[in-house]
C-alpha positions as CSV (number, residue, x, y, z in Angstrom):
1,X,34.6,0.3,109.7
2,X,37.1,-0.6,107.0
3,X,37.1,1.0,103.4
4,X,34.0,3.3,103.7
5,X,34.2,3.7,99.8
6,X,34.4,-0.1,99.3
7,X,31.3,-0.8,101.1
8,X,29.7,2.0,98.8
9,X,31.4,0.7,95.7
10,X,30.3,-2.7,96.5
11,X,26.5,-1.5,97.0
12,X,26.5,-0.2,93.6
13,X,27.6,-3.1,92.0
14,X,24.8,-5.0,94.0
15,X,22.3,-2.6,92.1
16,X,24.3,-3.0,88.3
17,X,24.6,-6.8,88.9
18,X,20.8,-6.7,89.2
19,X,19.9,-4.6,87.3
20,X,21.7,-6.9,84.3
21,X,20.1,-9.9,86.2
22,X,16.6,-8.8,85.5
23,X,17.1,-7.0,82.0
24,X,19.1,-10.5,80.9
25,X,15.8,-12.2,82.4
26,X,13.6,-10.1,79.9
27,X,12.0,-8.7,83.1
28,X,13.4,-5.2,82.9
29,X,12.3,-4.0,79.3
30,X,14.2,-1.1,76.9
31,X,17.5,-2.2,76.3
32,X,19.7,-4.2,74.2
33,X,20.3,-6.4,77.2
34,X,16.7,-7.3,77.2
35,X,16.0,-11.0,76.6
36,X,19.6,-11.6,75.9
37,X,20.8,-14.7,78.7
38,X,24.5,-13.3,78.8
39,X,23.5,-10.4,80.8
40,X,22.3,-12.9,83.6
41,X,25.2,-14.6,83.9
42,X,27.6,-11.4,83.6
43,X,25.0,-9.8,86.6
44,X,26.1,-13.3,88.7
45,X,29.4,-12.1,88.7
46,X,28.9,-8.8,89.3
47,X,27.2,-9.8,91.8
48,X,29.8,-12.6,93.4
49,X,32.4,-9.2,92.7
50,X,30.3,-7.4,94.7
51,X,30.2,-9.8,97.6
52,X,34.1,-10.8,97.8
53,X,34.6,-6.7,98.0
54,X,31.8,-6.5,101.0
55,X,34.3,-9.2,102.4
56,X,37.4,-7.7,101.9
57,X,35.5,-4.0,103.2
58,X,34.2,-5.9,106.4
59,X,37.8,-8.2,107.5
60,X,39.5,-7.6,110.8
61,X,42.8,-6.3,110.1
62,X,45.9,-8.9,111.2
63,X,47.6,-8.4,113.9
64,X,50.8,-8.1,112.6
């Protein structure tokens, strides 16, 4: 396994990203994020973030 600490980074951007998801969804109530569409779309991306990093974590290194 590559980049323990990536993989665990990675997983907690997974819960932010959505966490912001649902709160920008008005499902997840008591914040100033509640209700407000922005925080969906900036959860996407944490989200896509989180994803390329699992990537990167996971990659075979070259052979070089």
């Amino acid at each position: 396994m590559k980049q323990p600490v990536a993989f665990i980074v990675a997983a907690i951007m997974v819960v932010i990203g959505l966490v912001w998801i649902f709160q920008g969804l008005n499902v997840i109530k008591g914040s100033f994020m509640t209700g407000n569409i922005l925080w969906t779309f900036i959860g996407i991306l944490v989200l896509l973030a989180a994803g390329g990093l699992f990537w990167w974590a996971s990659r075979k290194p070259s052979t070089r």
